[in-house]
Residue frames relative to the residue before (quaternion, step in Angstrom):
aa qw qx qy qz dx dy dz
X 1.0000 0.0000 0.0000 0.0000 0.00 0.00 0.00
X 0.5199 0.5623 -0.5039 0.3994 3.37 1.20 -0.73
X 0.6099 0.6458 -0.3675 0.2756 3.53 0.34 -1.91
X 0.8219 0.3581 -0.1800 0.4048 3.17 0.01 -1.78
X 0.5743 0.4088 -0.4675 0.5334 4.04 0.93 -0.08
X 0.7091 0.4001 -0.4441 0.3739 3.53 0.53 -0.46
X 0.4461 0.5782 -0.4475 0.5162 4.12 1.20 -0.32
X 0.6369 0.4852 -0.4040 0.4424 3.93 0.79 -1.27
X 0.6909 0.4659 -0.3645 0.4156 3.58 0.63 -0.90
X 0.5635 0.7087 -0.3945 0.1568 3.62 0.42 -0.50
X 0.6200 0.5974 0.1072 0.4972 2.14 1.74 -2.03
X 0.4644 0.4372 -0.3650 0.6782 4.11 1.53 -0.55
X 0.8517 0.3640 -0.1470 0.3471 3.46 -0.11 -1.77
X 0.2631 0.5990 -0.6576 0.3736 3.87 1.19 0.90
X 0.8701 0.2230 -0.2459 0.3643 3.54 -0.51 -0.43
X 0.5011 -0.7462 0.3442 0.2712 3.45 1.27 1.03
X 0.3175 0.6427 -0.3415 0.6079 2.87 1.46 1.95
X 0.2439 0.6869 -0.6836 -0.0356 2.93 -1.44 0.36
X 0.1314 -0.8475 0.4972 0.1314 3.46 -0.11 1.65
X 0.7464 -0.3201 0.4159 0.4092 3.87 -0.76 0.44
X 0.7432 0.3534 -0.3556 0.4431 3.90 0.31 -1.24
X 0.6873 0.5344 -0.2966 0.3925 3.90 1.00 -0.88
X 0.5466 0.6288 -0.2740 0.4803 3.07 1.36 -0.35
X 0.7212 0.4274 -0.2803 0.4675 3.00 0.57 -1.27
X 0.6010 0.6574 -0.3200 0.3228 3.86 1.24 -0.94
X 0.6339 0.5638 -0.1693 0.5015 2.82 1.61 -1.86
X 0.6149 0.4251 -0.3806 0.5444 4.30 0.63 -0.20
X 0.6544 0.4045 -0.3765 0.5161 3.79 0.35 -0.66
X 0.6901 0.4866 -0.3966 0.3601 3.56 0.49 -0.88
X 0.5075 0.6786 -0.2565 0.4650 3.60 1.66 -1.20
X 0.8098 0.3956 -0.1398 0.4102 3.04 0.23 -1.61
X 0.5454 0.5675 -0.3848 0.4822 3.93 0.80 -0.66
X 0.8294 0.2967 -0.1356 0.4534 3.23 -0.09 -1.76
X 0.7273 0.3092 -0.3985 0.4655 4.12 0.66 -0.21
X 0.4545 -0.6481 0.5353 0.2948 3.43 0.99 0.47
X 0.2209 0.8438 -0.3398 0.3517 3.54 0.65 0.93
X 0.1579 -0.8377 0.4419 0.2793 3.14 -0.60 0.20
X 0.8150 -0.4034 0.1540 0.3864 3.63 -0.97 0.49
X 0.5604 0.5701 -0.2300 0.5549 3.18 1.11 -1.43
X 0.8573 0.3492 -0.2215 0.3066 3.30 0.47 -1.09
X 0.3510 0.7640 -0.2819 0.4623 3.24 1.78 0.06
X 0.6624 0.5389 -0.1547 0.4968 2.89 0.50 -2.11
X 0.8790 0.2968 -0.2129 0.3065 3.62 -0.03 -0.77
X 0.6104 0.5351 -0.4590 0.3611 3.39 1.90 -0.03
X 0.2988 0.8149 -0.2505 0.4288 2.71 1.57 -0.98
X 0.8377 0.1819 -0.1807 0.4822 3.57 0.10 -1.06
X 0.6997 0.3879 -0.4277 0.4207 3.66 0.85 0.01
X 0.4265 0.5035 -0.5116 0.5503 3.80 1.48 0.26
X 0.5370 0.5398 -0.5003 0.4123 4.14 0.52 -0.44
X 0.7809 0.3876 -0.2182 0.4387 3.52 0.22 -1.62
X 0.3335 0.7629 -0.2811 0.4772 3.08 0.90 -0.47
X 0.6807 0.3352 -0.0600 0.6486 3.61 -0.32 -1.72
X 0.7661 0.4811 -0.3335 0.2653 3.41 0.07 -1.16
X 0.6822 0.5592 -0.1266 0.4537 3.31 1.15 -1.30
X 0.8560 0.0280 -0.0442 0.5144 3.23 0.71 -1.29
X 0.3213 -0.8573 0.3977 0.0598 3.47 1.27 1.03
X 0.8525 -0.0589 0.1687 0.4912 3.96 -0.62 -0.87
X 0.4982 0.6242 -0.4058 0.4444 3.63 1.52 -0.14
X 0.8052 0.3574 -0.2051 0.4263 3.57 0.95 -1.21
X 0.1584 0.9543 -0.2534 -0.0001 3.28 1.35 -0.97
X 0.7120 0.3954 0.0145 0.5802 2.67 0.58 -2.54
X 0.6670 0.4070 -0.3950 0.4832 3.95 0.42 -1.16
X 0.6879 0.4958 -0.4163 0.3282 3.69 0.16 -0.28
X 0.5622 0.5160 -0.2594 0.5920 3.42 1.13 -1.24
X 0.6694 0.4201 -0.3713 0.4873 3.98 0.02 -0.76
X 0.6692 0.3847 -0.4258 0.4721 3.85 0.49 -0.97
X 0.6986 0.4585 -0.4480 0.3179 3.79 0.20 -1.28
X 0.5037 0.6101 -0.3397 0.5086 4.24 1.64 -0.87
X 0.8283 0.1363 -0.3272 0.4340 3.39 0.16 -0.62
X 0.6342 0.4494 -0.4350 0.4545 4.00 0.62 0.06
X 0.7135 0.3626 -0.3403 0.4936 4.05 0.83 0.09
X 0.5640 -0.5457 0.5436 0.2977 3.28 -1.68 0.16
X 0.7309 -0.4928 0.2792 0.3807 3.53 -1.17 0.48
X 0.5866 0.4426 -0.2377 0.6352 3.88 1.63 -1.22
X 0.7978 0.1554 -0.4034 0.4204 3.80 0.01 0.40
X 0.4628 0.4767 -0.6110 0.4304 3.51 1.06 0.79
X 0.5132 0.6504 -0.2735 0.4888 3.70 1.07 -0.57
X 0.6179 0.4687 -0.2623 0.5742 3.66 0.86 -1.35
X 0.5928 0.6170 -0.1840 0.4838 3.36 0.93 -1.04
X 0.7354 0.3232 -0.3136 0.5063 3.78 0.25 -0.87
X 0.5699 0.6549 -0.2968 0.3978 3.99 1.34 -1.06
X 0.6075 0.3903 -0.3354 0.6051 3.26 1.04 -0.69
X 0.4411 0.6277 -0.5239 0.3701 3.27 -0.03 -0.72
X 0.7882 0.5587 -0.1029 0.2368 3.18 0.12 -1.65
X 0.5836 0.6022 -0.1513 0.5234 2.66 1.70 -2.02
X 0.5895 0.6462 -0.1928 0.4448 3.56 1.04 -0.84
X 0.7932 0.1844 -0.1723 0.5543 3.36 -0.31 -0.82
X 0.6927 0.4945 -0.4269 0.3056 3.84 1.01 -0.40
X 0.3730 0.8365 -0.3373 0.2176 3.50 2.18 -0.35
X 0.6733 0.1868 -0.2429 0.6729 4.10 1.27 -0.10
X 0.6484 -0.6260 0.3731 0.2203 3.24 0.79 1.94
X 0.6691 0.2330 -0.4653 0.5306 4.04 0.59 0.84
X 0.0690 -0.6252 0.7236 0.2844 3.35 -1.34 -0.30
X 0.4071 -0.7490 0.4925 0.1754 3.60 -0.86 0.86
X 0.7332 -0.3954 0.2844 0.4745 3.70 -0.93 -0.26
X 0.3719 0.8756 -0.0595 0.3025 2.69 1.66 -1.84
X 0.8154 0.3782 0.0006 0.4382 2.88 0.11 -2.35
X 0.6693 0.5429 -0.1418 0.4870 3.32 0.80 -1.61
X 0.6352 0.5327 -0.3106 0.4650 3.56 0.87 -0.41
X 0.5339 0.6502 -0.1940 0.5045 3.29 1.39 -1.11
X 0.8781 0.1888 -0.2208 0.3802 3.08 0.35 -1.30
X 0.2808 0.7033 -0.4944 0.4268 3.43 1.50 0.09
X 0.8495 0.3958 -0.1986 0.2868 3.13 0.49 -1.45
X 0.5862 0.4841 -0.2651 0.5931 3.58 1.35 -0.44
X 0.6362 0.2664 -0.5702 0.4462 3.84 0.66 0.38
X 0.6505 0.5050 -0.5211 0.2242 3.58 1.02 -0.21
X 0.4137 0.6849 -0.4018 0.4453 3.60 1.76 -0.66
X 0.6361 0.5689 -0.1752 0.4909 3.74 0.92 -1.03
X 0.2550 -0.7673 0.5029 0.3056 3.77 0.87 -0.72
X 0.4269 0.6432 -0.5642 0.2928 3.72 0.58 0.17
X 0.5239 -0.5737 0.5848 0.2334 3.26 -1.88 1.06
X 0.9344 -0.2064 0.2454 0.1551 2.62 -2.05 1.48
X 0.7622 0.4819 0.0903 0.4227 2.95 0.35 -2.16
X 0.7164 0.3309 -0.2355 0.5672 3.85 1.25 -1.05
X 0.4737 0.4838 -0.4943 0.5452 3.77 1.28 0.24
X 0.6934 0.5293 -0.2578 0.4154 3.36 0.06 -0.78
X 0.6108 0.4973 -0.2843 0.5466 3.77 1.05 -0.13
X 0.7047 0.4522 -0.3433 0.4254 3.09 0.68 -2.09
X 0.7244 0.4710 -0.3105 0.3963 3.79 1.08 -1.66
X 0.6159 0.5108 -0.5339 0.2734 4.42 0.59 -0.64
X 0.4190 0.5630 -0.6175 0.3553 4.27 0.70 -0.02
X 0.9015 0.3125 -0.1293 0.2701 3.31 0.77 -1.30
X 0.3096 0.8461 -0.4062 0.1527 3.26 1.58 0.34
X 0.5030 0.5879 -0.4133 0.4801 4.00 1.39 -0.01
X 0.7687 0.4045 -0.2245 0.4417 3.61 0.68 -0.45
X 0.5862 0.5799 -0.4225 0.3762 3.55 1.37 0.05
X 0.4128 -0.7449 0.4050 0.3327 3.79 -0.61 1.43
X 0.7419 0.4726 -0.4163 0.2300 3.47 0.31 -0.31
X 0.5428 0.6862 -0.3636 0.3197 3.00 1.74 0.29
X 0.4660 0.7320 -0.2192 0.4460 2.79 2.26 -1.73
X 0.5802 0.6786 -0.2695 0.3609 3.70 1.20 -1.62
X 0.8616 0.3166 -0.1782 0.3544 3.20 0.45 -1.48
X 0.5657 0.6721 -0.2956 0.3753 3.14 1.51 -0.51
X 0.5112 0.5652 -0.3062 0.5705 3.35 1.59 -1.28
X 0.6299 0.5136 -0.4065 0.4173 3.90 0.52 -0.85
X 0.6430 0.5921 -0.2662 0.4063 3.34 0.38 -1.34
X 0.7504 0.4834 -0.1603 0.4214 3.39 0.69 -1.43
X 0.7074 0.5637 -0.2119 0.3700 3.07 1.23 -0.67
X 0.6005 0.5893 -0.1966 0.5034 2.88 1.73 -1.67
X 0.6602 0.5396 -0.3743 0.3646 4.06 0.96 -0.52
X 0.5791 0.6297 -0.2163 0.4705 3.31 1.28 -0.53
């Protein structure tokens, strides 16, 4: 449980952030799936932050590799969804983000094809989409 809150944090703490709404996404997500209580949520949650914070891009890969070899293929998946659920929690996902999580299903070994699922729930909230569309919209006018 540690791992996978500390994969959630990666994915908040891409834009060397952590806004309040991802937080708040990253404890429900904690608490649900570890069958957890709140209290206890609340407080892994913050030691996956510092964590991320502290040892940022040094630990990364060893975390992602431990949570791959201690989980099954559907909760590395469950795993990439949240992800999502995460960085989409102040309703954008940035480049940033999306890069991240690209990168933690590849750290994860999932196909191409299971990113692309975990990421099409969220495909309204990705900015570079929001970008081009605003362009488009703009450019008819």
């Amino acid at each position: 449980l540690a791992a996978f809150a500390y994969v959630l944090g990666r994915v908040a703490h891409a834009d060397s952030h952590f806004s309040e709404s991802e937080t708040q996404k990253m404890q429900d997500i904690v608490q649900l799936l570890g069958h957890i209580p709140e209290s206890q949520a609340v407080i892994l949650v913050e030691i996956a932050k510092h964590q991320v914070r502290l040892f940022g891009g040094t630990e990364n890969f060893s975390v992602s590799r431990r949570f791959r070899e201690l989980s099954t293929p559907e909760q590395r998946i469950e795993l990439l969804e949240c992800v999502f659920a995460v960085s989409a929690a102040d309703d954008s996902i940035t480049v940033v983000e999306e890069g991240q999580a690209r990168q933690i299903s590849k750290e994860l070994r999932l196909t191409h094809k299971e990113f692309i699922q975990a990421r099409s729930a969220y495909v309204g909230h990705l900015e570079a989409l929001k970008e081009l569309r605003a362009s488009h919209s703009g450019a008819g006018q």
